[in-house]
C-alpha positions as CSV (number, residue, x, y, z in Angstrom):
1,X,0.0,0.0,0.0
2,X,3.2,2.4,0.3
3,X,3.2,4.9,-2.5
4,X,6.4,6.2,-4.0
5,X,7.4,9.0,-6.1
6,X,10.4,9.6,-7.9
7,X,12.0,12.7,-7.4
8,X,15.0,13.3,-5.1
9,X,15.0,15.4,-2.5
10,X,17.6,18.3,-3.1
11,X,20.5,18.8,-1.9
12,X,19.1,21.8,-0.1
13,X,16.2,20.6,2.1
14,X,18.6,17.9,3.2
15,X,20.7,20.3,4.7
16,X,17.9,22.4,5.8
17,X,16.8,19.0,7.7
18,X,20.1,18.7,9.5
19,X,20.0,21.8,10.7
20,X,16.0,22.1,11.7
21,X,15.0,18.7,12.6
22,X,18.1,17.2,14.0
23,X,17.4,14.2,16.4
24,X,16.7,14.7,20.1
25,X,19.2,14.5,22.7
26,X,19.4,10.2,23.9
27,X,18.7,10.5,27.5
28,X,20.9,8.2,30.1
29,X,19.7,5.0,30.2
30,X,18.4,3.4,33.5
31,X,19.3,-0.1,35.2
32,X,18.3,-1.6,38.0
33,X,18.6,-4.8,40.2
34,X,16.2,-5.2,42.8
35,X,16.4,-8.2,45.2
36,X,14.2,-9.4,48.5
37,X,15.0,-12.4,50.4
38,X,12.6,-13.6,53.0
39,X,12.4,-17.1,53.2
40,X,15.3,-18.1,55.6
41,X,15.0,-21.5,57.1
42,X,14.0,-20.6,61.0
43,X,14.4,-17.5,60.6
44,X,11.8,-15.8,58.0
45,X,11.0,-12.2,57.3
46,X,7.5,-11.6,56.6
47,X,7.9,-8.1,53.9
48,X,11.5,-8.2,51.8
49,X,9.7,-9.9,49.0
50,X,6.9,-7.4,49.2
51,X,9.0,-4.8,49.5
52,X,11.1,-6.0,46.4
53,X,8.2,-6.2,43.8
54,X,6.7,-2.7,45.1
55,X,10.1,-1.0,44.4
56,X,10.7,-3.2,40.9
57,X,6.5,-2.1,40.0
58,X,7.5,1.9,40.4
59,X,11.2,1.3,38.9
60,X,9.3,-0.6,35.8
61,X,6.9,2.5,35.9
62,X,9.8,5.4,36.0
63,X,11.9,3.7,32.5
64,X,14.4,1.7,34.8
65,X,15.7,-1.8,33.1
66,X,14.9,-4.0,35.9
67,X,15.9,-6.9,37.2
68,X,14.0,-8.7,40.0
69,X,14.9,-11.6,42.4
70,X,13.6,-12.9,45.3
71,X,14.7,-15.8,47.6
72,X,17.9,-16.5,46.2
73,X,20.8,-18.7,47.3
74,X,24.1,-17.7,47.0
75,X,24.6,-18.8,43.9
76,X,21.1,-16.8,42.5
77,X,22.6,-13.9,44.0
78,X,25.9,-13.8,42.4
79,X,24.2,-14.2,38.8
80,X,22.2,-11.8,39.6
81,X,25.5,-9.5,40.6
82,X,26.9,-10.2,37.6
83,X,24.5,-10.1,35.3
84,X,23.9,-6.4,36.7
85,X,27.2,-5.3,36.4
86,X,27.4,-6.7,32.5
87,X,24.2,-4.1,32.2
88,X,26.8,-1.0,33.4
89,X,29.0,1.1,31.9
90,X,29.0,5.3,31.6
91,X,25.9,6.8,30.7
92,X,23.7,4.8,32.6
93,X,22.0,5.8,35.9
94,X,22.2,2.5,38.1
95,X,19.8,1.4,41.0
96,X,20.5,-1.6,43.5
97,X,18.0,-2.4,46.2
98,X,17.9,-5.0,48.8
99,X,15.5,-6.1,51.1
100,X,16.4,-8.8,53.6
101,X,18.9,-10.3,56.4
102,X,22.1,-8.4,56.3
103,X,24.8,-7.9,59.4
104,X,27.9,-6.5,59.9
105,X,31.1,-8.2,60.5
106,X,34.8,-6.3,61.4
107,X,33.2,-3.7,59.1
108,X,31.8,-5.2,56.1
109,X,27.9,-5.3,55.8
110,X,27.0,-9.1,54.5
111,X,23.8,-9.1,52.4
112,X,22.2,-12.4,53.6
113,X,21.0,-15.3,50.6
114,X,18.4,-17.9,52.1
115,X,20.6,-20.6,51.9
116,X,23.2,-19.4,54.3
117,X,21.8,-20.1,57.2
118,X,22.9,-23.6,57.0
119,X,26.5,-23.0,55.4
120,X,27.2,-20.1,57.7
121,X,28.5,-22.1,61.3
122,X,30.8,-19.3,62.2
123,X,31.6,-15.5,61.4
124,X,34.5,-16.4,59.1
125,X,32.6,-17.9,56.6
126,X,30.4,-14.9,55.8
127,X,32.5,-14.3,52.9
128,X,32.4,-17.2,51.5
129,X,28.7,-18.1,51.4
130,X,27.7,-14.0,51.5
131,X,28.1,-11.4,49.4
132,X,29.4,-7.7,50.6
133,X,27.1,-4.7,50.2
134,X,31.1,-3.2,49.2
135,X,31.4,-5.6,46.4
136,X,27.9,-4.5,44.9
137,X,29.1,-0.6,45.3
138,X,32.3,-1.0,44.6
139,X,31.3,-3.2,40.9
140,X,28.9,0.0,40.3
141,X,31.7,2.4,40.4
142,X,34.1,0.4,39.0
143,X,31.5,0.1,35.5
144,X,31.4,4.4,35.1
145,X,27.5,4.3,35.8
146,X,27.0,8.4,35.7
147,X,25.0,7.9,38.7
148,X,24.5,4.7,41.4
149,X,21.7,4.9,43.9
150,X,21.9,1.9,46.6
151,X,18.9,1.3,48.4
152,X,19.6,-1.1,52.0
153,X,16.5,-2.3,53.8
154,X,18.7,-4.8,55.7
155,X,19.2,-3.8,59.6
156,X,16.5,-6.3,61.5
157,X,17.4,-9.1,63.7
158,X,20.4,-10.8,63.5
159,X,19.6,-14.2,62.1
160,X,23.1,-15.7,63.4
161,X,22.1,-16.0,66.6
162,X,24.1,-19.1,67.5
163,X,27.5,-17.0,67.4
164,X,25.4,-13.5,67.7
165,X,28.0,-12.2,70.6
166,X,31.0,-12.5,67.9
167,X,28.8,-9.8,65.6
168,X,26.1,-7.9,68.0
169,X,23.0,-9.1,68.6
170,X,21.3,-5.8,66.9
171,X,24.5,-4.1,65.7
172,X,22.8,-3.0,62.4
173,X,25.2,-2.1,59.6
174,X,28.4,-0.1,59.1
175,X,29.2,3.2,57.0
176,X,31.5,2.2,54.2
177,X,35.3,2.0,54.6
178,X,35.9,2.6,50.4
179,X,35.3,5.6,48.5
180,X,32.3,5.9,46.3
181,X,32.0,9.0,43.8
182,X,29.0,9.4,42.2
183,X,27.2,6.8,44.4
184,X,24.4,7.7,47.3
185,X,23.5,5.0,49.5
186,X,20.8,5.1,51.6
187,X,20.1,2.5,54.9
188,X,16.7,2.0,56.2
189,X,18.4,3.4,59.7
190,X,21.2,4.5,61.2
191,X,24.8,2.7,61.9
192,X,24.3,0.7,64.5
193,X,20.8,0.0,65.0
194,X,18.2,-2.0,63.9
195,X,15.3,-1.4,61.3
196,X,11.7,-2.5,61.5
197,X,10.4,-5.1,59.3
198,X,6.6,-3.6,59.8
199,X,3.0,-5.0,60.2
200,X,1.6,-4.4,57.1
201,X,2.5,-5.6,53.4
202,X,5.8,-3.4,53.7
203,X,8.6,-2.3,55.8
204,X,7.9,1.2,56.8
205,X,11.1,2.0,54.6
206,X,9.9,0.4,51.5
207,X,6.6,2.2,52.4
208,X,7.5,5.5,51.9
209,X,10.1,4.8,49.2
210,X,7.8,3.6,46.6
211,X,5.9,7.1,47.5
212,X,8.0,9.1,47.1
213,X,10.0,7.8,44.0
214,X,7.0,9.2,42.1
215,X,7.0,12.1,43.3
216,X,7.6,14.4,40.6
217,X,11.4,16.7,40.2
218,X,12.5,16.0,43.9
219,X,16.2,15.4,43.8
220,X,17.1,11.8,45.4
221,X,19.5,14.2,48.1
222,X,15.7,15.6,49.0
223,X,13.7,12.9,48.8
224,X,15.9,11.0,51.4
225,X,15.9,13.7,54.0
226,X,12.1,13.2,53.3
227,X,11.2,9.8,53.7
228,X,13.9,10.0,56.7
229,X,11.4,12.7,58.5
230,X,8.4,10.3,57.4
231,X,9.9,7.0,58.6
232,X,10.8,8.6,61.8
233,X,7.4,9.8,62.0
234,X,5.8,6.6,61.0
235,X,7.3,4.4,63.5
236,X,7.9,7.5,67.0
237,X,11.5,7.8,66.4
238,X,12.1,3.6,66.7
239,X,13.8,4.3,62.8
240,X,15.8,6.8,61.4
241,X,17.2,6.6,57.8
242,X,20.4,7.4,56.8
243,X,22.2,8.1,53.9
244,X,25.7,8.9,53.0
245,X,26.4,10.6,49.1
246,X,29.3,11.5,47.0
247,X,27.0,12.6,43.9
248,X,28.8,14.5,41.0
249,X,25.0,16.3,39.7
250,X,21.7,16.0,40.4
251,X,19.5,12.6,40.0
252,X,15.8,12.9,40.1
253,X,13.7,9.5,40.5
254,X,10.6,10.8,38.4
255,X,12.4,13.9,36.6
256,X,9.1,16.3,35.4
257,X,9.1,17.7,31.9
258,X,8.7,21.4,32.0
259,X,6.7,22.6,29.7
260,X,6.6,26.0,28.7
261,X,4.1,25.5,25.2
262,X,0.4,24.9,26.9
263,X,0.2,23.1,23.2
264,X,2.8,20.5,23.7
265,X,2.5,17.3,25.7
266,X,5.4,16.5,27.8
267,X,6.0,12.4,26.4
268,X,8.4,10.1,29.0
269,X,10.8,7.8,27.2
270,X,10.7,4.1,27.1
271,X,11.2,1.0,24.9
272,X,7.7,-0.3,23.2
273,X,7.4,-2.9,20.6
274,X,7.2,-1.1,17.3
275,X,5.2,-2.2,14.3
276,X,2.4,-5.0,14.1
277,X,1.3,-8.4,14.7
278,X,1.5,-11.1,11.8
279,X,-2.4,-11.9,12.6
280,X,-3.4,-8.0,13.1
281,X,-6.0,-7.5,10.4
282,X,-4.3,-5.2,7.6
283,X,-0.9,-6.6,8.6
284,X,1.9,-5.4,5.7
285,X,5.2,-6.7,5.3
286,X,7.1,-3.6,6.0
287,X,5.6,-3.3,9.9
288,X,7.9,-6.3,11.3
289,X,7.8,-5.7,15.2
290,X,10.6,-4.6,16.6
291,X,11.9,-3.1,19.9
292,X,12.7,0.5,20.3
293,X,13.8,3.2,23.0
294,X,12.8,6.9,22.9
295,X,14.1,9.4,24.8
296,X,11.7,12.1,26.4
297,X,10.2,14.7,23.8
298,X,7.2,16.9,23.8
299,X,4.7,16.4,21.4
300,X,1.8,18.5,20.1
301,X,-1.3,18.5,21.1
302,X,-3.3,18.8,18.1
303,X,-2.1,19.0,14.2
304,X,-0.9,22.4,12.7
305,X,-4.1,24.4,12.0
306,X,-4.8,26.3,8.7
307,X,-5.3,29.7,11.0
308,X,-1.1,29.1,12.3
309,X,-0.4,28.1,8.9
310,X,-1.7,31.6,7.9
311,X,0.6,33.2,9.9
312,X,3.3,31.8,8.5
313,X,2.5,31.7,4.7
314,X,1.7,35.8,5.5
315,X,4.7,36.7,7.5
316,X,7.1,34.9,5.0
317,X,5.1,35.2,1.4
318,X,5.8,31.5,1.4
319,X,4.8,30.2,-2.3
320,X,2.3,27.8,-0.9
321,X,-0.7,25.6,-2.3
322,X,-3.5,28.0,-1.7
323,X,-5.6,25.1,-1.3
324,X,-4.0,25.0,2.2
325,X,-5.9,28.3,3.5
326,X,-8.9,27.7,2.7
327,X,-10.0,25.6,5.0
328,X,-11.3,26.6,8.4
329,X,-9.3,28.8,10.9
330,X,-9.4,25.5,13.6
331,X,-9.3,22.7,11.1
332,X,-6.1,21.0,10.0
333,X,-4.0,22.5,7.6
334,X,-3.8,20.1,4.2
335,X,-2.1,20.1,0.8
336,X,1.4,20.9,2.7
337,X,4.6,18.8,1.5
338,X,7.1,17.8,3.6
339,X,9.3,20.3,2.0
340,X,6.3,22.9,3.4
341,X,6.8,21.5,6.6
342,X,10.2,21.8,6.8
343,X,9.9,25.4,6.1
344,X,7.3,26.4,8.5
345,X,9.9,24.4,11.5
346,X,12.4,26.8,10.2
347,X,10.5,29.8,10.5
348,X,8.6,28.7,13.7
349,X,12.1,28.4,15.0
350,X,13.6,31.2,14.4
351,X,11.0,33.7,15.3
352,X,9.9,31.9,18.5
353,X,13.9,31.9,19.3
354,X,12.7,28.6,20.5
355,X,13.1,24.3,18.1
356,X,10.6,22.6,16.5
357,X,10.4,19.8,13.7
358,X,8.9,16.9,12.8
359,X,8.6,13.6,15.3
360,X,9.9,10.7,13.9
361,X,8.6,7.8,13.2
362,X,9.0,5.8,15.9
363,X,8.3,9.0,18.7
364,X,5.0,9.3,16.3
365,X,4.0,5.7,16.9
366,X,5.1,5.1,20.5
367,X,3.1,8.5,21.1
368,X,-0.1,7.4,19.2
369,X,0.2,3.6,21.0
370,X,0.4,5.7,24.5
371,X,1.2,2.1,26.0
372,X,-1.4,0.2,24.2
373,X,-0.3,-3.2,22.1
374,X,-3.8,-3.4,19.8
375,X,-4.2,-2.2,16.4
376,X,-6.0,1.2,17.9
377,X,-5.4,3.2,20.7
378,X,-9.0,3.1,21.2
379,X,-8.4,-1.1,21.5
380,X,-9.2,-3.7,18.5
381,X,-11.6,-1.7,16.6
382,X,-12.1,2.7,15.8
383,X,-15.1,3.6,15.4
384,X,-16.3,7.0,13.2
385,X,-17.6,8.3,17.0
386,X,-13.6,7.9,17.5
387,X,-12.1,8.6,14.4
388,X,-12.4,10.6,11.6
389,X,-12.1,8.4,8.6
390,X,-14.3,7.2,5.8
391,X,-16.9,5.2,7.5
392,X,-18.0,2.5,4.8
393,X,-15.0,0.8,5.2
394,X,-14.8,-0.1,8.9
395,X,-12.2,-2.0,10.5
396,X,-12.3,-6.0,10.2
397,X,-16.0,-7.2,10.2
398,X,-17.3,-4.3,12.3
399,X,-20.5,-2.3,11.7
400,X,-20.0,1.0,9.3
401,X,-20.2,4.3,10.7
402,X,-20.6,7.9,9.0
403,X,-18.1,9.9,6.3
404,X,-17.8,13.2,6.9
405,X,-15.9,13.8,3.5
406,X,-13.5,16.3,5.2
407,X,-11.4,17.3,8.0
408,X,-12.5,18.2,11.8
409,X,-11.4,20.7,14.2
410,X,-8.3,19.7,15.9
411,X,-9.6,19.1,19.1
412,X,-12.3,16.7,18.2
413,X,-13.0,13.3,19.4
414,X,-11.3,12.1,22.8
415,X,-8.0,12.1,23.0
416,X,-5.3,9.5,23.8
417,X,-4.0,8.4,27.0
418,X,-1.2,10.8,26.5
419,X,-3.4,13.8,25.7
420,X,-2.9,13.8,21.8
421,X,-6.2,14.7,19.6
422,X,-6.8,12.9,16.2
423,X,-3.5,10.5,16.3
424,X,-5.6,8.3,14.6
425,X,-7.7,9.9,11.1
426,X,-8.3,12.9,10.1
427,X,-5.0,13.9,8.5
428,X,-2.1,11.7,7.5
429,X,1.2,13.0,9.5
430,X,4.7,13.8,7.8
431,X,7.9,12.3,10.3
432,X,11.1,12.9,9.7
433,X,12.0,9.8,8.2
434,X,12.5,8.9,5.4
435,X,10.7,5.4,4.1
436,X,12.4,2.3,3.8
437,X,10.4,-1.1,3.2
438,X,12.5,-3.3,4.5
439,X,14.1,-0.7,7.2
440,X,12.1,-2.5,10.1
441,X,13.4,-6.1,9.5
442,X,17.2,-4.5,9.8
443,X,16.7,-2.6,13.3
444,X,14.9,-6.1,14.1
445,X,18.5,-7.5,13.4
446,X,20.3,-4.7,15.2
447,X,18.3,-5.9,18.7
448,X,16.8,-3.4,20.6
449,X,17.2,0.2,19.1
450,X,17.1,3.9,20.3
451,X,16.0,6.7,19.1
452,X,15.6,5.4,15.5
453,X,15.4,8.1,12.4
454,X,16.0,6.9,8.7
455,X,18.0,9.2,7.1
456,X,19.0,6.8,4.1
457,X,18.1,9.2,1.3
458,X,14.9,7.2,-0.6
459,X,12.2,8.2,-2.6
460,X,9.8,9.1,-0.1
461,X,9.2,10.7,3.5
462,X,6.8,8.6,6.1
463,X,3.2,9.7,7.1
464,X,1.6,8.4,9.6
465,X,-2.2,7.8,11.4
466,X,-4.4,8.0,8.5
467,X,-6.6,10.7,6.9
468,X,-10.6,11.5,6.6
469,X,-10.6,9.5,3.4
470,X,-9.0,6.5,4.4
471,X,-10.2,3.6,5.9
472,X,-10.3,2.3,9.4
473,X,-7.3,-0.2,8.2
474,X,-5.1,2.9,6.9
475,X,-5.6,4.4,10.4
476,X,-4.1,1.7,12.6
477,X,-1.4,2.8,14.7
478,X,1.5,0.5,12.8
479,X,0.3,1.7,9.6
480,X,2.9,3.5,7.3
481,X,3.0,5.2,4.1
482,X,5.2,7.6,2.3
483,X,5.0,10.0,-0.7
484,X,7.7,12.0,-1.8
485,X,8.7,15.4,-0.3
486,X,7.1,17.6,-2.8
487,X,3.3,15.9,-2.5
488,X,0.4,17.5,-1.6
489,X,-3.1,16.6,-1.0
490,X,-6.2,16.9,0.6
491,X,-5.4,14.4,3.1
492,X,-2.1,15.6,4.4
493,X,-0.9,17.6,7.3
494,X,1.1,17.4,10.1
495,X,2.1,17.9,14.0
496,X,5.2,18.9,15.3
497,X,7.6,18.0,18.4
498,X,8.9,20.9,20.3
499,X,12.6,20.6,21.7
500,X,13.0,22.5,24.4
């Protein structure tokens, strides 16, 4: 169904692209190994498993790479070490968090598997059958990681009490001896005493951690000294928190996009599977699924109007299709080319002192999804009272709905989980890419990729979402066309991505 034209783009607009829609910056990438032991042969723990899961939910939620185990032996544990550490290197933000047994032993803290118990008979053995909380900080730093958050909810009773007066009964855990730039470690209380394992689903700890992760732009330094004051609280001063950081910047759990355009929509990252099903109805060849990262970016609202495109077309004497202003002042501008578009990003630019262009295709696709794996955002069917698109032709076997023959206002119909208008219908959508038909199967090959933008020169640039005169099948959210950079038509327009 992909249409292609034969002109090449010039030599200009290709340079004008590099310069006005250049890619956004890749964000850090974020790891994270979360583990909980409770299950210890006599001497169980009723919440570090709990606890675990909470924190590796909210980790999943906030764009973190995570890796969960619970109950592991000795030998689970190292993997799990290891497998983390292979996962480092600069330019990641790392995150280790342990809930479980842990004690302290001529100054090391010894993070407890379930198995040791029974292979532990004396204090020397600890490090043989345990593994160090120094190790774990000490592999972190020694990868680069740009930023290493370690989270200890490991100070209750002393499960070693047949040699208990060789460690301390309740001696808690010990500051580190090693340095540790760029690395903040937080204990669920102070040296030397003993944290709470609680009497609900959580530690009191873990409690207020998952909290207040989520809460929005609070530096990790702040949101410490706040879930110290609320643990404290929580439990009348039995627990105190305590942290100890040699940070180079400034790491925020849930960083908040600022926003300064009330039309843009603040979009956080992630990976999503890109492209469709085999047994999606209207299935091509060229939408192979695939797995791809985006980085943060800000996408509009609505699609360019015909009343901004005015402005533009009067403020420059642009040589545009007059076709393009006639429609109404709210509606979505059509008959623009890509070259058009191009144009209006670098005047919109430059006047507004502030960057815009064109999303690519996969931010255009991973925006329009807004989390959702079925052929619609709307589910496995769109619907005309969802949709602006030519009604006769409904999606699969489902009942027909009207054809309005032309565009809508910009704001019609309910928008997406994200807060974008029309993502499906309505207008096809220019990205910056340029089309490729077998482009998906080779970043299939690549693995997982990030931030992909096709910049092979071809014949034609990729629309997305479908228009009011296609049908419900050109409107599914893996759906892709292209025409070249010069076309225009009734049934074309466009949204853009701010950069801030």
């Amino acid at each position: 169904m992909n249409l292609h034209g034969k002109s090449m783009l010039s030599l200009f607009f290709i340079c004008m692209l590099l310069l006005v829609c250049s890619s956004f910056t890749v964000a850090r990438e974020r790891v994270a190994l979360v583990i909980g032991n409770a299950a210890y042969p006599s001497e169980a723990l009723t919440n570090p498993v709990n606890d675990a899961k909470a924190v590796a939910k909210v980790l999943k939620q906030l764009h973190f790479d995570v890796m969960l185990v619970t109950d592991a032996n000795g030998e689970q544990m190292q993997d799990a070490i290891e497998s983390f550490g292979e996962k480092l290197h600069k330019g990641k933000e790392a995150v280790f968090y342990y809930s479980g047994h842990g004690v302290q032993y001529n100054g090391d803290n010894y993070l407890i598997p379930v198995d040791a118990m029974s292979r532990v008979l004396v204090p020397k053995h600890l490090p043989s059958f345990c593994r160090t909380l120094d190790y774990v900080v000490q592999l972190m730093v020694g990868k680069g990681s740009d930023m290493n958050i370690v989270m200890v909810d490991a100070c209750r009773d002393n499960p070693f009490k047949r040699f208990y007066k060789d460690i301390g009964a309740e001696k808690g855990l010990a500051s580190l001896s090693r340095k540790a730039d760029g690395t903040l470690i937080s204990y669920a209380t102070a040296p030397g005493e003993k944290a709470l394992n609680g009497t609900g689903g959580n530690s009191p700890y873990a409690s207020r951690l998952v909290e207040l992760m989520m809460k929005p732009n609070l530096s990790v330094e702040m949101m410490f000294k706040e879930l110290r004051s609320k643990v404290v609280s929580d439990t009348d001063g039995e627990q105190t928190p305590w942290m100890e950081a040699s940070l180079g910047g400034e790491f925020y759990f849930n960083p908040e996009l600022v926003n300064d355009d009330g039309r843009f929509v603040p979009i956080r990252g992630g990976e999503f599977t890109m492209g469709s099903p085999e047994d999606e109805v209207g299935h091509l060849n060229d939408e192979i699924r695939h797995q791809v990262k985006v980085s943060d970016f800000y996408m509009s609202k609505y699609e360019l109007t015909v009343g901004e495109f005015r402005k533009f077309v009067e403020a420059t004497r642009y040589s545009a299709d007059l076709r393009s202003l006639s429609g109404a002042e709210n509606h979505p501008v059509v008959y623009v080319s890509w070259n058009d578009v191009v144009a209006y990003c670098e005047w919109l630019s430059l006047s507004s002192g502030k960057k815009y262009r064109l999303p690519t295709e996969a931010e255009w696709e991973y925006a329009c999804r807004a989390g959702t794996t079925t052929s619609f955002n709307t589910g496995s069917n769109l619907t005309t009272d969802q949709a602006n698109y030519d009604g006769n032709y409904p999606y699969g076997g489902n009942a027909k709905g009207v054809y309005r023959q032309t565009t809508v206002p910009v704001d019609s119909f309910a928008p997406n989980a994200l807060g974008l208008y029309n993502m499906h219908g309505n207008v096809l959508e220019w990205c910056s890419d340029w089309y490729k038909e077998t482009y998906y199967a080779e970043c299939k090959a690549r693995g997982t990729v990030s931030n992909p933008d096709n910049q092979e020169p071809g014949s034609g640039r990729v629309l997305r979402g479908g228009g009011w005169s296609d049908t419900a099948v050109h409107c599914r959210s893996a759906f892709r066309i292209s025409f070249p950079p010069v076309h225009r038509n009734h049934n074309v327009g466009f949204r853009l991505v701010f950069v801030p």
